[in-house]
C-alpha positions in Angstrom: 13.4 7.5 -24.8 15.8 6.2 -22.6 14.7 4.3 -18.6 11.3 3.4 -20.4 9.5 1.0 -22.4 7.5 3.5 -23.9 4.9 0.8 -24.6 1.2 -0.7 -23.3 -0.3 -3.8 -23.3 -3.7 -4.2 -23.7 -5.8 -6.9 -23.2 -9.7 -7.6 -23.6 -10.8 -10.8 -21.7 -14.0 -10.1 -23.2 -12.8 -10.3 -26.8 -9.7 -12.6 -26.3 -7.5 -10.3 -28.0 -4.6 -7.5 -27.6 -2.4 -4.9 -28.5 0.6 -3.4 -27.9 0.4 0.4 -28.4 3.0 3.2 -27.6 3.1 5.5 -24.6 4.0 9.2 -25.4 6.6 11.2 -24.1 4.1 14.2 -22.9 2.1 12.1 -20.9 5.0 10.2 -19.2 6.3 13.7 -18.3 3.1 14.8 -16.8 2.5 11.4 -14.6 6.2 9.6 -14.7 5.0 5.6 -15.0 3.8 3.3 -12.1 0.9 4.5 -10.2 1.2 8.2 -11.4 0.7 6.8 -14.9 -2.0 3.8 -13.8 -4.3 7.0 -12.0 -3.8 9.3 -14.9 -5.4 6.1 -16.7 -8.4 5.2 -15.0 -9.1 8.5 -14.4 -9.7 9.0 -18.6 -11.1 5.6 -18.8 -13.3 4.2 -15.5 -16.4 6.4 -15.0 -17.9 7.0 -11.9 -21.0 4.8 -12.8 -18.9 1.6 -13.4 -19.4 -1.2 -10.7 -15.4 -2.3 -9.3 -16.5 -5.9 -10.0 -17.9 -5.7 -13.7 -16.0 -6.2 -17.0 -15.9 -2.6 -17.5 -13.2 -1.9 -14.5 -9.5 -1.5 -15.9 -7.0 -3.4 -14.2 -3.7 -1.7 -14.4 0.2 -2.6 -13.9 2.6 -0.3 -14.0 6.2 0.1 -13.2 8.1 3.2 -13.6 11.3 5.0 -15.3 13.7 3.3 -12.5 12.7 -0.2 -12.5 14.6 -2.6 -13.7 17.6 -0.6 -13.6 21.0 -1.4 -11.0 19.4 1.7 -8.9 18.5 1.0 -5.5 15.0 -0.4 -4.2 13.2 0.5 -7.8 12.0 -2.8 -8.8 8.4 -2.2 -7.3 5.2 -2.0 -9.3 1.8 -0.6 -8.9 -1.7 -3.0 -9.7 -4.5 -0.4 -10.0 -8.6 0.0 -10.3 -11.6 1.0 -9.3 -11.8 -0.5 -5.5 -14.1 -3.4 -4.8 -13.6 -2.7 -1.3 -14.3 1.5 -0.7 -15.9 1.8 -4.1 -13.2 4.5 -5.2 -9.8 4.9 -6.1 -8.0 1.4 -5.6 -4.4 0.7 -5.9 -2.0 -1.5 -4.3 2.1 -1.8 -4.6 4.5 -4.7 -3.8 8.4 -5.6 -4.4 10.1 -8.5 -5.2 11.1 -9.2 -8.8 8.4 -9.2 -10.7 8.5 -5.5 -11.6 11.5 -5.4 -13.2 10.8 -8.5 -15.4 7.5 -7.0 -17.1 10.2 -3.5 -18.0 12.7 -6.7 -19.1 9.8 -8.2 -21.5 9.2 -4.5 -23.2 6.3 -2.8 -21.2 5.6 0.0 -18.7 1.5 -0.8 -18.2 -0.5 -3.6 -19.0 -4.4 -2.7 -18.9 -6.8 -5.4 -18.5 -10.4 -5.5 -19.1 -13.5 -7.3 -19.7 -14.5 -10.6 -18.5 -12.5 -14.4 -19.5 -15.5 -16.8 -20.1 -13.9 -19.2 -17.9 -10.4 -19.3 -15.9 -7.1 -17.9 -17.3 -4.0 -16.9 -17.2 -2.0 -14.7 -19.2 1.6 -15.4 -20.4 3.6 -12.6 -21.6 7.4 -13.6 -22.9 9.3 -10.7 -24.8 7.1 -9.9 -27.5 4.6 -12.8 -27.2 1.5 -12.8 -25.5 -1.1 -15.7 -25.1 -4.3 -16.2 -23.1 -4.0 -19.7 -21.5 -6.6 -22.5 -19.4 -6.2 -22.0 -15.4 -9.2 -23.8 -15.1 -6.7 -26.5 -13.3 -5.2 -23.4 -11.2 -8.6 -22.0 -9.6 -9.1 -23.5 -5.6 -5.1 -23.5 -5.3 -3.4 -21.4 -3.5 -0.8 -19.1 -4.3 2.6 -21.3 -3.4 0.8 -24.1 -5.4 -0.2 -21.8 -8.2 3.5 -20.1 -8.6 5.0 -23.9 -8.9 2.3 -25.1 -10.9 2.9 -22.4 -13.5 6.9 -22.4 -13.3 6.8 -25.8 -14.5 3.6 -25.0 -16.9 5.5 -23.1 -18.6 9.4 -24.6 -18.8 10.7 -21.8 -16.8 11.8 -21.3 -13.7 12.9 -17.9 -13.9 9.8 -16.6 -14.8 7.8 -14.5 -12.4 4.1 -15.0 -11.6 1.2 -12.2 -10.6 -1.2 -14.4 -9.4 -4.3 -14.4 -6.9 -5.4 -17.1 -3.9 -8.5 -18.9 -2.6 -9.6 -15.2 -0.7 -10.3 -13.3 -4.4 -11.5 -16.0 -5.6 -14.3 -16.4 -3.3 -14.9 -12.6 -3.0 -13.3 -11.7 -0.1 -13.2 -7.8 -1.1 -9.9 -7.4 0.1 -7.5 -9.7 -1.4 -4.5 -8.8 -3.0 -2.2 -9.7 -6.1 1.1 -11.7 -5.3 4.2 -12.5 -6.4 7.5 -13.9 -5.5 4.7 -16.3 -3.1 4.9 -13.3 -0.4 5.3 -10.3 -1.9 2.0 -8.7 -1.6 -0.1 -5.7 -3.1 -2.6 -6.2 -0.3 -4.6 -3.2 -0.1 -8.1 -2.3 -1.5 -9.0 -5.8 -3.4 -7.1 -5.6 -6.3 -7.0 -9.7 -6.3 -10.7 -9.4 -6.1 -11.1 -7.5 -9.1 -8.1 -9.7 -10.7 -10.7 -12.5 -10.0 -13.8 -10.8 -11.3 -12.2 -11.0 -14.8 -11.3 -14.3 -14.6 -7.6 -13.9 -14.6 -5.9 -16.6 -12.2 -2.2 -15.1 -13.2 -0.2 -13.3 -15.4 3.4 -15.1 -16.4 6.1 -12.8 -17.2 9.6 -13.4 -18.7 11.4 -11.2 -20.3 14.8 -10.4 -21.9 15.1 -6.9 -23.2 17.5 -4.5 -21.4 17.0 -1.1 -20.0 19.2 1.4 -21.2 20.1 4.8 -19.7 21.2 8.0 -21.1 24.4 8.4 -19.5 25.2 5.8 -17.2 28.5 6.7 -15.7 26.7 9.9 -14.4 24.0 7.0 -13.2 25.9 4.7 -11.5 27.6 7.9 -9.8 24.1 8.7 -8.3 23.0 4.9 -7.4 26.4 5.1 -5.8 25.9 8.5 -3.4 22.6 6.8 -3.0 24.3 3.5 -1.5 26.4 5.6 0.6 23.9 7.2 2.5 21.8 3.8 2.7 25.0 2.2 4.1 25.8 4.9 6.4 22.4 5.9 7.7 22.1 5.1 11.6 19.0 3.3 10.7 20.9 0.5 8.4 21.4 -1.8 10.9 18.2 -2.0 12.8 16.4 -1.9 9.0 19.1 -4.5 7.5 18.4 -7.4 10.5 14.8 -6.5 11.7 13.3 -4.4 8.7 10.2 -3.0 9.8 9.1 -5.3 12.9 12.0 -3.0 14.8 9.1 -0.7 15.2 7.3 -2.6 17.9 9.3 -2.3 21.1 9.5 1.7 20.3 5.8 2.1 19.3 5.0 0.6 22.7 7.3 2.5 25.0 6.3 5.6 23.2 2.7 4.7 23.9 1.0 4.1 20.5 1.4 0.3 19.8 -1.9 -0.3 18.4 -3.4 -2.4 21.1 -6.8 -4.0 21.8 -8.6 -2.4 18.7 -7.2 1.1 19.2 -8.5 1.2 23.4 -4.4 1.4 24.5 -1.2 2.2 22.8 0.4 -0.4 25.3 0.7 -4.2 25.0 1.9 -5.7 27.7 3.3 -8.9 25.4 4.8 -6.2 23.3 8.5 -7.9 23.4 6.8 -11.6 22.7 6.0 -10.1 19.3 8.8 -8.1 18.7 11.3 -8.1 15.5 14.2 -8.7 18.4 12.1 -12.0 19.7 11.9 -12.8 15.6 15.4 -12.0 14.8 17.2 -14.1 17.6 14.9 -17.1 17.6 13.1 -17.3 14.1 15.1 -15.7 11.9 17.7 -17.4 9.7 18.5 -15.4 7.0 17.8 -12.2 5.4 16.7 -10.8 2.3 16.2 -8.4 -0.1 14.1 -7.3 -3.4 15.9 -7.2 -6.6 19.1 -4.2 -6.9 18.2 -3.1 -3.1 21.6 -3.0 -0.7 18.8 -3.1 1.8 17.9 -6.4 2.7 14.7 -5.3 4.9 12.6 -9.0 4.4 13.7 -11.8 6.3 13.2 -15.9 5.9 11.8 -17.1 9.5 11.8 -21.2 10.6 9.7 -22.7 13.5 11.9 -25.6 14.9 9.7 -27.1 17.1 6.1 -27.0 18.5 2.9 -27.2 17.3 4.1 -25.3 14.1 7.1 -27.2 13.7 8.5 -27.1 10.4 6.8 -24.0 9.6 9.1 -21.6 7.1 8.7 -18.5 5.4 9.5 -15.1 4.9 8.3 -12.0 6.7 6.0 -11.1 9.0 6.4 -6.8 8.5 5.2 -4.5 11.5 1.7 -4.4 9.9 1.1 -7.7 10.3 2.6 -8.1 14.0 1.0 -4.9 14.9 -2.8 -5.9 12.8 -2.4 -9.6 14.1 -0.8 -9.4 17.1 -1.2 -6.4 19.6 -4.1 -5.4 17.6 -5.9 -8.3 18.6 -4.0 -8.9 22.2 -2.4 -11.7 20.3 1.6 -12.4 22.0 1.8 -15.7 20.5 4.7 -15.3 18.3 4.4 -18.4 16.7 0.7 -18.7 15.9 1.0 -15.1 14.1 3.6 -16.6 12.3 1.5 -19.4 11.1 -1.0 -16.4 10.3 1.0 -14.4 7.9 2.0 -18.0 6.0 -2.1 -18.4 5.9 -2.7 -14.5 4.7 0.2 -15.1 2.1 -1.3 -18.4 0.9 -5.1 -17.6 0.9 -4.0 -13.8 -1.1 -5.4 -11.8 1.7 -4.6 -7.7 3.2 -3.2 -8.6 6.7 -4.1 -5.3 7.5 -7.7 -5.5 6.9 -8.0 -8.8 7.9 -6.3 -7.7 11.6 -8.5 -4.9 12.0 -12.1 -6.8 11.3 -10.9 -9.6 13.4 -10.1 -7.0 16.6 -13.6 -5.2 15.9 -15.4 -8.5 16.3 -13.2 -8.9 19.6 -14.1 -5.6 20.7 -18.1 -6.5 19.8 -18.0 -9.7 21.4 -16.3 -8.0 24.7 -18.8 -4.9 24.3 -21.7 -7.9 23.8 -22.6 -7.1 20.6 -21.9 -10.1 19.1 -22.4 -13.7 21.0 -20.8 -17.5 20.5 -23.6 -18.8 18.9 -23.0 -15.6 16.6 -20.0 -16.9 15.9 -20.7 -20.4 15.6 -18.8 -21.2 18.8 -15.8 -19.3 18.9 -14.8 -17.5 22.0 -13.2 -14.2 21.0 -11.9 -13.1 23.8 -8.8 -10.6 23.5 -5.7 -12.6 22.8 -7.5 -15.8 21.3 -4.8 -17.0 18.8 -6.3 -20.2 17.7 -9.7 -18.2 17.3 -7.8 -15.8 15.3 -6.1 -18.5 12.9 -9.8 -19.9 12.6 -11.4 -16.9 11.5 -9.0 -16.6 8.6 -10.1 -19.7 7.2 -13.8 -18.5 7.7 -12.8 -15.2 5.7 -10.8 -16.9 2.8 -13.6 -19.3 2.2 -16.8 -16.9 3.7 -18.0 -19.5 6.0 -20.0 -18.7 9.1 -19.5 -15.4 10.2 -16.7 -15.0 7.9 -18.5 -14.3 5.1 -20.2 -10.9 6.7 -16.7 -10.5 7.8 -15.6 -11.0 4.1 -16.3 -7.5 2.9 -14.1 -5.0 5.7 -14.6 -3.7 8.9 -17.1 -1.0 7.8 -19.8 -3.3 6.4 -19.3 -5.9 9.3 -19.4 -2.8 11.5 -23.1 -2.0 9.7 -23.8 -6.0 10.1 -23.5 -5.7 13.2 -24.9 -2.8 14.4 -25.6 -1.2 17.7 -23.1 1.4 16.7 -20.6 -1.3 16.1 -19.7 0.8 12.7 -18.9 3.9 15.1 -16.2 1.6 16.4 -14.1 0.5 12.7 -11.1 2.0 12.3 -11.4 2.9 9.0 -11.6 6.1 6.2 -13.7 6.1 3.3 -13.8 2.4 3.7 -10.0 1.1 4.3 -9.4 0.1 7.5 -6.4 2.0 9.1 -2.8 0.5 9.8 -1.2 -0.8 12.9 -0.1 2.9 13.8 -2.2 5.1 16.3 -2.9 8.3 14.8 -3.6 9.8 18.4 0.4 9.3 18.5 1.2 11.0 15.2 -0.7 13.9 14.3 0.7 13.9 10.5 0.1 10.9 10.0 -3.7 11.1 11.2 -3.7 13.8 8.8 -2.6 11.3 6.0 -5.0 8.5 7.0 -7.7 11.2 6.4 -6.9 12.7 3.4 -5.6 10.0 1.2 -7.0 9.3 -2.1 -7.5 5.5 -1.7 -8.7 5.7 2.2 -6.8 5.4 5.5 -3.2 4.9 4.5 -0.1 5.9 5.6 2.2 5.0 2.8 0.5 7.8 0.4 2.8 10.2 2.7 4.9 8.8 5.6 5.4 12.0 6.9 8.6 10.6 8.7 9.7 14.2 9.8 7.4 14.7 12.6 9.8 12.3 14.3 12.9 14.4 13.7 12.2 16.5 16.9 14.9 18.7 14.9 12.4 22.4 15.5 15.3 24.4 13.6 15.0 22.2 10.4 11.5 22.5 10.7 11.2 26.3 10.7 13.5 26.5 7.6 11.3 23.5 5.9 7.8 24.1 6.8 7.8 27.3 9.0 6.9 26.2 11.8 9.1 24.3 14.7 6.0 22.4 15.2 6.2 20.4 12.2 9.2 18.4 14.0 7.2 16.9 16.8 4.5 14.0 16.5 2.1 15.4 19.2 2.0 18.8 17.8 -0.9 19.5 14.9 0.5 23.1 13.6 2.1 23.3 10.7 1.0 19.4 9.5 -0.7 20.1 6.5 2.6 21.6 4.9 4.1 18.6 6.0 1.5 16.3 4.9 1.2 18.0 1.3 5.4 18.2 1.0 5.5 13.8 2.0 2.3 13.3 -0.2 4.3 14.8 -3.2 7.2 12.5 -2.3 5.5 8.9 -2.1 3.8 9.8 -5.4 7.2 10.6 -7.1 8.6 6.9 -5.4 5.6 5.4 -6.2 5.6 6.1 -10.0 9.6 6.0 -10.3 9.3 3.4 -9.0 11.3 3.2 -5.7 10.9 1.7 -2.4 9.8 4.2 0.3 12.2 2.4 2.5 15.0 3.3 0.8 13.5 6.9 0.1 13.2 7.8 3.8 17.1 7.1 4.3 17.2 9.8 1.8 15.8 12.2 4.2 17.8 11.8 7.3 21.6 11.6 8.3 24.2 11.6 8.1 23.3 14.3 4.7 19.9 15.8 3.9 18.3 15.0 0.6 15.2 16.0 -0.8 13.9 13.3 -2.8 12.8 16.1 -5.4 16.7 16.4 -5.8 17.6 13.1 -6.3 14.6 12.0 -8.4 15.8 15.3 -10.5 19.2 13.9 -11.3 18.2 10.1 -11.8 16.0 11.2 -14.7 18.5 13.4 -16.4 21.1 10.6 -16.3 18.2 7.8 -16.7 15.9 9.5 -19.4 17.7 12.5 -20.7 15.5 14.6 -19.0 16.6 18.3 -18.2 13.9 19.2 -14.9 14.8 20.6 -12.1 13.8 19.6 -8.7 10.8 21.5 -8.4 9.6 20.5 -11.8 9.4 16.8 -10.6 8.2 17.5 -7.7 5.3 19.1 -9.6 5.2 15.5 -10.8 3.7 14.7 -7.8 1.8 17.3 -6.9 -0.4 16.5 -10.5 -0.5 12.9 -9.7 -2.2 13.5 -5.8 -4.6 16.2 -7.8 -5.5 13.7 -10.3 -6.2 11.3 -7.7 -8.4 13.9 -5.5 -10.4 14.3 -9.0 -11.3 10.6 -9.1 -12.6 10.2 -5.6 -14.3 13.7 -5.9 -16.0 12.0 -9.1 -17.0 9.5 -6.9 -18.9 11.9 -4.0 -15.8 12.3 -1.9 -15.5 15.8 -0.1 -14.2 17.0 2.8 -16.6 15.6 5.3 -15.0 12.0 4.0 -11.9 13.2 5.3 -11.8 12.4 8.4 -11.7 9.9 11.6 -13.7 7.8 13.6 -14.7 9.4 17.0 -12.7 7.2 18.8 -9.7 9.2 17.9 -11.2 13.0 18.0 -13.0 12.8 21.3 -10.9 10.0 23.4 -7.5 10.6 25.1 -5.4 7.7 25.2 -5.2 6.5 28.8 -2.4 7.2 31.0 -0.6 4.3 31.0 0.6 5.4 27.4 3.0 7.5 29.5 4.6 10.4 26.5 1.2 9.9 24.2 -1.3 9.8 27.3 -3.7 12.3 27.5 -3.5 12.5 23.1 -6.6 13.2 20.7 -6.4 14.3 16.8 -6.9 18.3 16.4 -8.2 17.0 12.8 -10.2 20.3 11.7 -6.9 23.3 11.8 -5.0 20.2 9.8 -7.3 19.9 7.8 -7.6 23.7 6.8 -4.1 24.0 6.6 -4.0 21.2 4.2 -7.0 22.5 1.7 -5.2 25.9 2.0 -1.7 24.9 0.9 -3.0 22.1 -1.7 -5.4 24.9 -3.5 -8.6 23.1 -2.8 -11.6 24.2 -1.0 -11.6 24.8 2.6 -15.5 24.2 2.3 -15.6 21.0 0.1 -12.3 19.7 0.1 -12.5 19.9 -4.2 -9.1 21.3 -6.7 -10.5 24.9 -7.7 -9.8 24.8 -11.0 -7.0 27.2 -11.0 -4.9 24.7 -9.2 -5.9 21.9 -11.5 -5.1 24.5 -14.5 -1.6 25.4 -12.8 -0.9 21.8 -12.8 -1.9 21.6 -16.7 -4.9 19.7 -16.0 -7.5 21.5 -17.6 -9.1 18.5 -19.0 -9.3 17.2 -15.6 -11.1 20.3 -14.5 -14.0 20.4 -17.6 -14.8 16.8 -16.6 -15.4 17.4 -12.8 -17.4 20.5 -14.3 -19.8 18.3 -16.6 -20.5 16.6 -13.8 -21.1 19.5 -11.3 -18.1 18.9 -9.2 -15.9 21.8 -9.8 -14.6 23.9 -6.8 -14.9 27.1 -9.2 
C-alpha cells in the first residue's frame, strides 16, 4: 500500500521485548488508521474487567493515511486506552510534529503494555527500538524532559512524547505532550502513560511516504489551500486561532462564566484573543504542512510575570481558566497555561474543578480551613495559580481535587456532584450547551464523555435554513437555539470528526472545508485524497461509512462498559435552568435533550430505549463480530 506504514509496534514493558508486525489492508479499510484504527484495537484487546491503571490496559498511538504527507493540517496523532479518569473509552489527540515523524520512522500504531519495573523511556529510530533508564527523567517536567532527552540522545530533531509531574503523581487527568505544548489532554492518557512506567517515547525517523499518484495529490492539497486561503475565516483563524471566539461567545450570551451560572463575563475583552494578539503576541505559528498558522508564541514584557514566554493559550483554556472561573487577569492565565503545559495537565478539567470548588466555597459548601487557607472567591487568580500546584503534586485539597470534578463533586457533597459539569465523567468544555443545542447533543452522546470535538457540529451556526432543508430536512438544523432536526446533524458531524480524526487531519482545517466561499463535504474530499494517496477506488459515501463504523465501534466499548442511554445526558443545571437575561439572544435558553436524543438513536440505528447498536446496524456496518461479543455478554439491542 501506498499513504501507510502498513506496520505495528508492539511493546511489552512487562517482558522488555517487541515486535514489529504488519497491519492488513482489510482492517485499514474498515477503521482507516489514527483513532479509527486505535478503537478498533482496544475494543478486540481491553476487556471490560481490566482496571485503566493496571499492566493489562493497551496504550495506543496512531496516526493515519495522511500524516506525514505535504497535505494540509494531517500531521496529528491519536494516544488511546482504557480511561483512568471516566473508566471507559479514553482517547486524546494533539498536533505538532511528532505525528508525522513516527509514519517517517515506518509505523502507523505503536501498542504498549504491561508494567517497566522501574522508569523508562522508549527510543524508536527507523528500524531500531530500545527500552532506555528515565530514572534521571522522573520529577522533571516536560520542557526539562524534552531537552534532557534531545541531547540524551544526539539529536535535536528528534521529537519526544513525554509526560509531566501531574501523571506522575496520579492526577487522573494528565495528558501526553509533545513539541513542549502540544497537548493530548483529555481523559488521562499521561496517567496511564505513567502507570506503565514509561516517562517518553523518542522518535526519529527517515523513511518517506509515498502516494499513488501525486500530481493528482498535490492537485487536491492545492484546491484544499485555496479554500483555506480564501475562507472569510482565514484571517481571524491565521492571527487569533481559536481565542477569536471569546468576544463573540460573550455578546452572543454563552461565554462560559462563573461555573456555567451566566453566559456573560463582564472582563470578557481583558481575556480576549484581540487583548493577546496586540499586546502578547509576537509571532505566529503553525503545525507541520498546515498553511494555517492557528497557534501563536506570547511574551510578558513586564510585571510580575516578566519574562514569561510561550506559546498558546487556545479558547479552552481562556474560557476553562479565565471566564470560567471569573478570572480577567490576562497575565496570570498566561502564567497558568505555561504551568498546565509544564506539570502535563487537561486545562479543561483542571478549569472546571477549580470553578466547582469556587461555586462550593460561594454556595458554603466548602470553607478556608477546607482549603487550607485559600479564599476562593470568584476571580481569585493567584488562588487559581496555587491550586494548580496543589493538583500537579495532590497536596491539600488538591489531591481530592486530583481525580475530576465528578469525584470532588461526591467529596464534597451536599449535592455539590449535582453541580459538575460533566458526562459520564469528563468535565464539559468552555462552550454553554444552553447556547448550542447540537452541540449539547454531542457532549451527551459522545463515546469518551462530554466533548465537542467528537462532532463540532459547526452548521448550526450557518443560520443558512435553505441549506439546511436540502442537508438535513429541516431549516431548523441551521440555527443554534433550535433542537429539531439535531440528531441528523449530530450523527452527519460525528461521521466527519471520526474520518479527520483517523486520516488524520486537523478539524480546523476540516471546518474551512464546509463553508464559503465553495461547499465541501469532507466525505468528498476524504474520497479523492485516498484514491490519489492509497489507490483506493471509494466513493464518498463509502468513507463516510468509515466513520459511521468507527462511532459504532466506539458506542460498543462504552456499552461493554454499562453505558446506555440514561448516561447520555446533562447535568440539571442545563435541562431545568434558563440562562438569565442579561445573556441578551441566549436568555431565556434550556437543552430540549430527550426529542434529540430520539432523533439521534433513530437515525444512528440504536435503541430508542437503551441507547445500544441493534445488531442489524452493527451487521450493515460489517461488524458482526462486534455484535456476538456485546451478545456474550448480554448487551445486544436485538
Amino acid at each position: 500500500m501506498k499513504a501507510y506504514a502498513g506496520r505495528r509496534l508492539r511493546v511489552d514493558l512487562s517482558r522488555g521485548d517487541y515486535c514489529l508486525e504488519d497491519i492488513s489492508e482489510a482492517q485499514l479499510k474498515m477503521f482507516l488508521g489514527g483513532r479509527g484504527l486505535n478503537s478498533a484495537t482496544l475494543f478486540e484487546e481491553v476487556n471490560p474487567n481490566v482496571n485503566p491503571l493496571s499492566p493489562e490496559n493497551v496504550l495506543i498511538i496512531g496516526v493515519g493515511p495522511l500524516t506525514g504527507t505535504i497535505c494540509s493540517g494531517s500531521n496529528r496523532f491519536t494516544v488511546s486506552a482504557k480511561s483512568p479518569h471516566t473508566g471507559i473509552l479514553g482517547d486524546a489527540n494533539a498536533g505538532g510534529f511528532f505525528g508525522p515523524e513516527v509514519k517517517y520512522a515506518g509505523l502507523d500504531q505503536i501498542a504498549i503494555k504491561g508494567r517497566a519495573p522501574k522508569p523508562i523511556y522508549l527510543k524508536i529510530f527507523d528500524g531500531t527500538v530500545e527500552i532506555k533508564d528515565a530514572s534521571h527523567l522522573w520529577g522533571k517536567d516536560v520542557w526539562e524532559t524534552d531537552l534532557l532527552l534531545k541531547e540524551e540522545v544526539g539529536d535535536s530533531d528528534a521529537k519526544v512524547a513525554c509526560i509531566g509531574p501531574a501523571a506522575e503523581n496520579g492526577v487522573s487527568y494528565a495528558g501526553v505532550v509533545t513539541s513542549l505544548v502540544r497537548i493530548a489532554a483529555r481523559t488521562g492518557m499521561g496517567t496511564v502513560m505513567a502507570s506503565k512506567n514509561l516517562k517518553a517515547i523518542v522518535v526519529r525517523g527517515t523513511k518517506p511516504v509515498e502516494v499513488a499518484d501525486y500530481d493528482e495529490f498535490d492537485k487536491i492539497v492545492k484546491e484544499i489551500e485555496e479554500q483555506i486561503y480564501s475562507s472569510p475565516d482565514y484571517v481571524g483563524r491565521s492571527t487569533m486561532g481559536s481565542t477569536r471566539l471569546v468576544n463573540p461567545l460573550n455578546q452572543l450570551g454563552f461565554l462560559v462564566s462563573y461555573h456555567f451560572k451566566t453566559g456573560v463575563f463582564e472582563g470578557a475583552d481583558k481575556i480576549s484573543g484581540e487583548t493577546l494578539r496586540d499586546h502578547y503576541n509576537v509571532k505566529v505559528k503553525a503545525c507541520g504542512s498546515c498553511p494555517l498558522p492557528c497557534s501563536r508564541f506570547y511574551v510578558i514584557k513586564s510585571g510580575r510575570f516578566a519574562g514569561l514566554a510561550g506559546e498558546g493559550p487556545e479558547y479552552e483554556t481562556l474560557g476553562s481558566i479565565g471566564s470560567r472561573c471569573g478570572v480577567d487577569d490576562i497575565e496570570a492565565i498566561l502564567k497558568a497555561n505555561d504551568k498546565l503545559n509544564r506539570y502535563g495537565m487537561d486545562s479543561i478539567t483542571t478549569g472546571e474543578v477549580i470553578a466547582l470548588a469556587m461555586e462550593c466555597y460561594e454556595r458554603g459548601l466548602l470553607t478556608k480551613e477546607q482549603l487550607g487557607g485559600l479564599d476562593l472567591t470568584w476571580g481569585n487568580a493567584e488562588a487559581v495559580l496555587t491550586l494548580i500546584d496543589m493538583i500537579a503534586y495532590k497536596k491539600g485539597i488538591g489531591e481530592k481535587m486530583a481525580y475530576g470534578a465528578k469525584k470532588f463533586g461526591e467529596f464534597v457533597g451536599q449535592g455539590a456532584d449535582k453541580l459538575a459539569a460533566q458526562v459520564k465523567g469528563l468535565e464539559i468544555i468552555a462552550g454553554e450547551p444552553r447556547g448550542m443545542k447540537a452541540f449539547a447533543l454531542t457532549y451527551a452522546v459522545s463515546s469518551r464523555g462530554a466533548d465537542h470535538l467528537r462532532a463540532e457540529p459547526m452548521f448550526e451556526f450557518s443560520n443558512n435554513a435553505e441549506l439546511a432543508v436540502k442537508r438535513f430536512g429541516a431549516k431548523e438544523a441551521a440555527f443554534r437555539l433550535e433542537y429539531k432536526a439535531k440528531g441528523r446533524v449530530v450523527k452527519y458531524y460525528e461521521e466527519c470528526a471520526a474520518l479527520a480524526d483517523s486520516l488524520t487531519m486537523c478539524k480546523n482545517i476540516s471546518a474551512m472545508l464546509d463553508g464559503a466561499p465553495r461547499y465541501y463535504e469532507l466525505e468528498e474530499v476524504a474520497s479523492r485524497l485516498l484514491k490519489a494517496a492509497v489507490g483506493w477506488d471509494m466513493s464518498p459515501r463509502d468513507v463516510l461509512q468509515m466513520g459511521e463504523r468507527i462511532i459504532n465501534i466506539e458506542r460498543a466499548f462504552v456499552v461493554r462498559e454499562g453505558i446506555t442511554r440514561k448516561d447520555d445526558t446533562l447535568p440539571e443545571r442545563f435541562l431545568k435552568e434558563p440562562l438569565p437575561p442579561e445573556c441578551g439572544p441566549s436568555a431565556g435558553s434550556i437543552v430540549e435533550l430527550e426529542p434529540m436524543l430520539d432523533e439521534y438513536y433513530e437515525v444512528r440505528g440504536w435503541d430508542k430505549k437503551t441507547g445500544i447498536p441493534k445488531r442489524s446496524t452493527l451487521e450493515r456496518l460489517d461488524l458482526k463480530y462486534v455484535a456476538d461479543d456485546l451478545a456474550s455478554y448480554g448487551k445486544l439491542a436485538d
